[in-house]
C-alpha positions as CSV (number, residue, x, y, z in Angstrom):
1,X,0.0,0.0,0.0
2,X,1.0,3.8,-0.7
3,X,0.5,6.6,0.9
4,X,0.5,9.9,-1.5
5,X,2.7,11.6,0.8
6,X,4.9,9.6,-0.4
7,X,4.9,10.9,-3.6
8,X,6.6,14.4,-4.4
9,X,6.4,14.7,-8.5
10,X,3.6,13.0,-11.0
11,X,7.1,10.9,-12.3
12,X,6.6,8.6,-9.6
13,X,2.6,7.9,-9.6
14,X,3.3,6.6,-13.6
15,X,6.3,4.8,-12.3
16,X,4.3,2.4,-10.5
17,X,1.4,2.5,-12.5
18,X,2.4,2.1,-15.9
19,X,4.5,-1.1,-15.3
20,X,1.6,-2.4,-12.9
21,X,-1.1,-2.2,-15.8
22,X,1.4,-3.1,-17.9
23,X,2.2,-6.3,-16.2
24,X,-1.7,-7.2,-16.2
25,X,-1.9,-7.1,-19.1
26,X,1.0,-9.1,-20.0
27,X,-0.4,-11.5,-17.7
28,X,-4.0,-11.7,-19.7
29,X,-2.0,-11.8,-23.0
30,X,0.4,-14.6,-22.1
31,X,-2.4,-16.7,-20.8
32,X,-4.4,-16.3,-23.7
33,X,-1.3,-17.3,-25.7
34,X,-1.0,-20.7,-24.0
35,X,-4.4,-21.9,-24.1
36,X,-4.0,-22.3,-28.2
37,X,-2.2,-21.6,-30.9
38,X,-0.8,-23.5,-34.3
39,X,2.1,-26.0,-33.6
40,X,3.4,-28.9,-35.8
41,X,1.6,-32.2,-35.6
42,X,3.3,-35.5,-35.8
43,X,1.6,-38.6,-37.5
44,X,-0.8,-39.5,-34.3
45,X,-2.1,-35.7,-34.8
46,X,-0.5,-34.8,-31.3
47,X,0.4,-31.4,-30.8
48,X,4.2,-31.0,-30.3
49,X,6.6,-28.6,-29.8
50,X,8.4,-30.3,-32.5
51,X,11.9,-32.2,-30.1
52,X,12.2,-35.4,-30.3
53,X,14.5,-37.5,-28.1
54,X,15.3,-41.4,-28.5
55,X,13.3,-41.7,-32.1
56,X,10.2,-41.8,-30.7
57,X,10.0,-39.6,-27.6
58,X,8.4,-36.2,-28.4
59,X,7.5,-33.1,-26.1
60,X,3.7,-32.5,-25.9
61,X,2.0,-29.1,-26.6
62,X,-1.5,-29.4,-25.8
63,X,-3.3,-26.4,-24.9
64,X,-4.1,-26.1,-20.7
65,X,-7.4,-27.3,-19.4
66,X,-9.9,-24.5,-20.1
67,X,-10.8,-24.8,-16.1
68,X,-7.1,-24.3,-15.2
69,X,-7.5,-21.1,-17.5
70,X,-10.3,-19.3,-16.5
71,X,-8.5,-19.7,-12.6
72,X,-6.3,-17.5,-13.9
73,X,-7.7,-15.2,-15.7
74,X,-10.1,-14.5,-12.5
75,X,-7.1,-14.3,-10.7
76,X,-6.3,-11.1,-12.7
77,X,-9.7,-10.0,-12.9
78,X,-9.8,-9.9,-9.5
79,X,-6.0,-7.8,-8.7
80,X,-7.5,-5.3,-11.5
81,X,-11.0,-4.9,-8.9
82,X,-8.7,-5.0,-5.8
83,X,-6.5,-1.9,-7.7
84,X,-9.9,0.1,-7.7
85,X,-11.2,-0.7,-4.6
86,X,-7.6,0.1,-2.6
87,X,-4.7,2.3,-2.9
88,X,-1.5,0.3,-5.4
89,X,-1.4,2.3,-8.1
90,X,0.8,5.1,-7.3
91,X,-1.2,7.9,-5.0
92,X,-4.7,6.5,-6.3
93,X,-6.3,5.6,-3.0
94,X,-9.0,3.7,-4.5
95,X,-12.8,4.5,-4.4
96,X,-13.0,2.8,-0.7
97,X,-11.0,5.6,0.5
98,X,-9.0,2.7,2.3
99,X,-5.8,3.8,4.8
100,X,-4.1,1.4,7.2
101,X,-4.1,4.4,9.7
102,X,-8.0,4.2,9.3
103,X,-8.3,0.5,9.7
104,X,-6.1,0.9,13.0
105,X,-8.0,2.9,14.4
106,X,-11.2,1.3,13.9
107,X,-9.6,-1.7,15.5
108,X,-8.6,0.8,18.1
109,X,-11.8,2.0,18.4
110,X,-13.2,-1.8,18.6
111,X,-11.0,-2.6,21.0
112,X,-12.0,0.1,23.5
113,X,-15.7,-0.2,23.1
114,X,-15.2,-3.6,24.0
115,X,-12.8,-3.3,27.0
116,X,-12.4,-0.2,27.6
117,X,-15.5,-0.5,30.4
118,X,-13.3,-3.1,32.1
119,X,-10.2,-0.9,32.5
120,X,-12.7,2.0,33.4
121,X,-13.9,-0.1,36.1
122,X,-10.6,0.1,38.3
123,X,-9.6,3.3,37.6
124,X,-10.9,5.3,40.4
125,X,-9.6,2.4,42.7
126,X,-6.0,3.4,45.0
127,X,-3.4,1.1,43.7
128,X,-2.6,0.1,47.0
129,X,-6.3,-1.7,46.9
130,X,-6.1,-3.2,43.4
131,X,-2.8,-5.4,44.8
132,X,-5.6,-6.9,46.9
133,X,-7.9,-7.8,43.7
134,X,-6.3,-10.9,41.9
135,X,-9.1,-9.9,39.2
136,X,-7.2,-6.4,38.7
137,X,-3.6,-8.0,39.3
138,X,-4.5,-10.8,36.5
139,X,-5.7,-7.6,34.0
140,X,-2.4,-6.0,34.9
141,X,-0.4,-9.1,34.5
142,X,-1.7,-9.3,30.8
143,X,-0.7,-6.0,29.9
144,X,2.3,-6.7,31.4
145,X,3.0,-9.5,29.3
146,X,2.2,-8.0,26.3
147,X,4.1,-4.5,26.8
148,X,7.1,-5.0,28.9
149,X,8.4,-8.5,29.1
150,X,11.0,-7.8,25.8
151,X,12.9,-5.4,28.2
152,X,11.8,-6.5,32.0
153,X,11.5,-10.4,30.8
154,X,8.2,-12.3,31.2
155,X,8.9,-13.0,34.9
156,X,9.4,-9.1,35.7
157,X,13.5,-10.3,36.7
158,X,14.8,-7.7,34.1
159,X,18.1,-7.7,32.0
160,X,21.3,-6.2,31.5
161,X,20.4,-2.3,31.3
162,X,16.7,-3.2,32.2
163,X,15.6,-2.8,35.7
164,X,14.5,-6.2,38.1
165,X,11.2,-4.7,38.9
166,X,10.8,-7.7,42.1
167,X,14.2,-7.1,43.9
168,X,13.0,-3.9,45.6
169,X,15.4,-1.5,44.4
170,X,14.0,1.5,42.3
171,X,16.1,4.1,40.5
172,X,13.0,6.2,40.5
173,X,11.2,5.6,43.7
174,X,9.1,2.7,44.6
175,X,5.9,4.9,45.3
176,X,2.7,4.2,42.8
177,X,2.8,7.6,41.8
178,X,6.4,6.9,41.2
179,X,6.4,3.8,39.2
180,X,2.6,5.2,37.4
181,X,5.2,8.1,36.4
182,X,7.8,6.1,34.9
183,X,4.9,4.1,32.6
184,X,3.1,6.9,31.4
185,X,6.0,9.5,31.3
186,X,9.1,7.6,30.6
187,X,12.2,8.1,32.2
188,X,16.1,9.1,30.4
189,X,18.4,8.5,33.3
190,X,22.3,9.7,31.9
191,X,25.7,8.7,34.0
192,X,28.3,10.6,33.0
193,X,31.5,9.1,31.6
194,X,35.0,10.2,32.8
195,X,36.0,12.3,30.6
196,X,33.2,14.3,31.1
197,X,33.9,14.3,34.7
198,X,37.6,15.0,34.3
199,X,38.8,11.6,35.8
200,X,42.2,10.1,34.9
201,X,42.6,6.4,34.3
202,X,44.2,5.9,37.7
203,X,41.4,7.9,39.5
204,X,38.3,5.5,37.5
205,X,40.4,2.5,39.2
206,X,40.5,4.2,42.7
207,X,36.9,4.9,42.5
208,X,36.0,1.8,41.2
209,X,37.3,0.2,44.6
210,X,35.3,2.3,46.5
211,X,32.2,1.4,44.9
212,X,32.8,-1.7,45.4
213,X,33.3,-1.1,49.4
214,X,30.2,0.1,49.5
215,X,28.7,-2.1,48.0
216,X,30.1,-4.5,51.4
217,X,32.8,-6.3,49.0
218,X,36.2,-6.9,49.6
219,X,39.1,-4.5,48.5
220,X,42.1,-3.0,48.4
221,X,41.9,-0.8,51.3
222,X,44.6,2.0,50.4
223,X,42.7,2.0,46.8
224,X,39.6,2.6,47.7
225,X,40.3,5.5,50.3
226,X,41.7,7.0,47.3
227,X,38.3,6.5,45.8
228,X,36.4,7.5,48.4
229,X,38.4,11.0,47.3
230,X,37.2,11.1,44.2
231,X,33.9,10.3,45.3
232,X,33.6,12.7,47.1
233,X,34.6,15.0,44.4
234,X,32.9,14.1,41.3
235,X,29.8,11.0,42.7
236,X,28.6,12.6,45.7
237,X,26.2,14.9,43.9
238,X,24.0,12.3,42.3
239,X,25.0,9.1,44.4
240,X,24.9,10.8,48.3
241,X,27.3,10.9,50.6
242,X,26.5,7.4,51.7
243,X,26.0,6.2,48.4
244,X,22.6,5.3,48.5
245,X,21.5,7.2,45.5
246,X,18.8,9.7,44.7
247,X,15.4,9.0,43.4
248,X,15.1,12.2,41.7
249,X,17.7,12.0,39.6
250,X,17.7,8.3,38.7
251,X,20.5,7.6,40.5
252,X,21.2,4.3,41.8
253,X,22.3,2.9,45.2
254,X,25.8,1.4,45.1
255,X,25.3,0.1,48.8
256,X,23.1,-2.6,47.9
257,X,25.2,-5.0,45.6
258,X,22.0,-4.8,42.8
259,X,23.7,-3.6,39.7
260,X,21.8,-2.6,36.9
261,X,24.9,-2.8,34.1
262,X,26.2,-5.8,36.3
263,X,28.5,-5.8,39.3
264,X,32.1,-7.4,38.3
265,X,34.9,-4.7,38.2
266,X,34.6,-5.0,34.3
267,X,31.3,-3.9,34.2
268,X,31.7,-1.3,37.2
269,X,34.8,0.2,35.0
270,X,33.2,0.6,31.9
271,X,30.2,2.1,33.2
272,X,32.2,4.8,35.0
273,X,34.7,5.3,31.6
274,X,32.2,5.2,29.3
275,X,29.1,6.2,31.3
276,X,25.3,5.3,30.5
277,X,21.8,6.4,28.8
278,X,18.9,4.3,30.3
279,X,15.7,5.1,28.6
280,X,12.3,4.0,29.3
281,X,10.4,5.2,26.9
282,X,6.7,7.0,27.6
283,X,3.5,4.6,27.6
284,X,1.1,6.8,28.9
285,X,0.1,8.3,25.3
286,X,-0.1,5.0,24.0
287,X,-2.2,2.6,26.5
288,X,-4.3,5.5,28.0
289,X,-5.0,6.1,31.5
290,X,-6.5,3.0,33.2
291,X,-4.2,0.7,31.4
292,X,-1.5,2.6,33.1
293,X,-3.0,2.4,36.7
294,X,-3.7,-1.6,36.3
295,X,-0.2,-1.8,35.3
296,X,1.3,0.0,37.9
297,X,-1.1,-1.9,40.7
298,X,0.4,-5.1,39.1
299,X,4.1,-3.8,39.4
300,X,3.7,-2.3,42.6
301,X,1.9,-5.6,44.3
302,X,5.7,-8.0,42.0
303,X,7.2,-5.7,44.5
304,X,5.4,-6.0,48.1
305,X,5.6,-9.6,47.1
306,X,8.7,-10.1,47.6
């Protein structure tokens, strides 16, 4: 299908058109061709396409089956109706007036009228209540499954660069309001890589062991109070003194040995050198309202759950 928008001069509407008709009609001409025509006959007055193999072993012409035609020909008869009907020839949109954007949104439309009511029916409810309603958490668990699982996973455990949403540690705060925020709105959480933050190579390793002290493993102890220097210089802002992060900004805690990026001193050093861009992207727009609270009551109860 084509959308006219597409099309910025006349050249290209007769680009697609002319071969198109073209090609029909190439296709009603070569079928009419096979179904006859004049051809040498041998002695038996069998039409052949005059080769003959072994002295006796010739290659048969005879015309198609006039049933085996006619499928054909209603096969073309019936691309040359669809071409009227919907948009294929160039910016024609056919006399139906038929756009994908249109039939989405009928089955949008559909959709709602049909469930719509159900959604509606939980919408004025407190999250904190709809954890208590297995018919709400099931709803929620649904959209779940069809929305998030290719970046959380199916069972809500998260990947590499995608948050665990059962472990109990939120970037952006663990609130409904909170987590109905990060649905509907999206979140873009940025760490800073060194260079940015002026750090030499020695100073990312020094750092590095502290974070990993916090985080209750053990270190080189001259190393990381080194670290806990540059810290204190360039982490503290976003991170907090103790290193338990800040909601508002996304930031996570390093005290609690849950790593987002993963937590070997590979994966700890290239997230300081090279820093990171998590995105969530916004839902809200896109699944409306009460789909949004259902969800959240379904995250939010993964997460008193455990």
């Amino acid at each position: 299908m084509f959308d006219s928008d597409v099309f910025v001069s006349d050249f290209w509407d007769w680009f697609i058109i002319v071969p198109t008709l073209l090609g029909i009609a190439a296709c009603f001409w070569l079928v009419w061709w096979q179904s006859g025509g004049e051809r040498p006959e041998d002695k038996d007055g069998a039409k052949t396409m005059g080769h003959v193999w072994d002295e006796s072993l010739a290659e048969l012409n005879n015309p198609l089956p006039m049933w085996w035609l006619n499928m054909f020909y209603i096969t073309l008869v019936f691309g040359l109706i669809y071409l009227i009907l919907f948009p294929g020839l160039g910016s024609f949109k056919g006399i139906l007036g038929w756009t994908s954007t249109n039939q989405y949104q009928m089955e949008v439309d559909s959709a709602e009228a049909a469930y719509g009511p159900i959604y509606a029916k939980y919408a004025t409810l407190p999250v904190e209540e709809l954890v208590k309603n297995q018919d709400a958490l099931q709803i929620g668990e649904r959209l779940f499954l069809t929305y998030c699982t290719a970046c959380h996973g199916s069972d809500a455990g998260g990947n590499p660069g995608y948050p665990n949403l059962k472990d109990g540690d939120w970037l952006w705060g663990d609130s409904p309001q909170a987590i109905k925020t990060s649905i509907a709105k999206g979140r873009n959480a940025v760490m800073p890589d060194a260079k940015t933050n002026n750090l030499q190579p020695e100073e990312v390793d020094h750092v590095i062991e502290y974070v990993m002290q916090l985080s209750g493993r053990e270190v080189n102890a001259e190393l990381a109070q080194k670290g806990q220097a540059v810290y204190g210089k360039v982490c503290v802002a976003c991170h907090m003194p103790t290193g338990t992060g800040m909601h508002a900004l996304g930031a996570p805690n390093l005290t609690d040995n849950i790593w987002l990026y993963g937590g070997s001193r590979e994966a700890i050093k290239e997230t300081v050198t090279y820093g990171r861009r998590g995105v969530m992207p916004a839902h809200g727009e896109f699944l409306g309202d009460a789909k949004v609270h259902l969800l959240a009551a379904y995250i939010y109860g993964l997460n008193k759950a455990e």
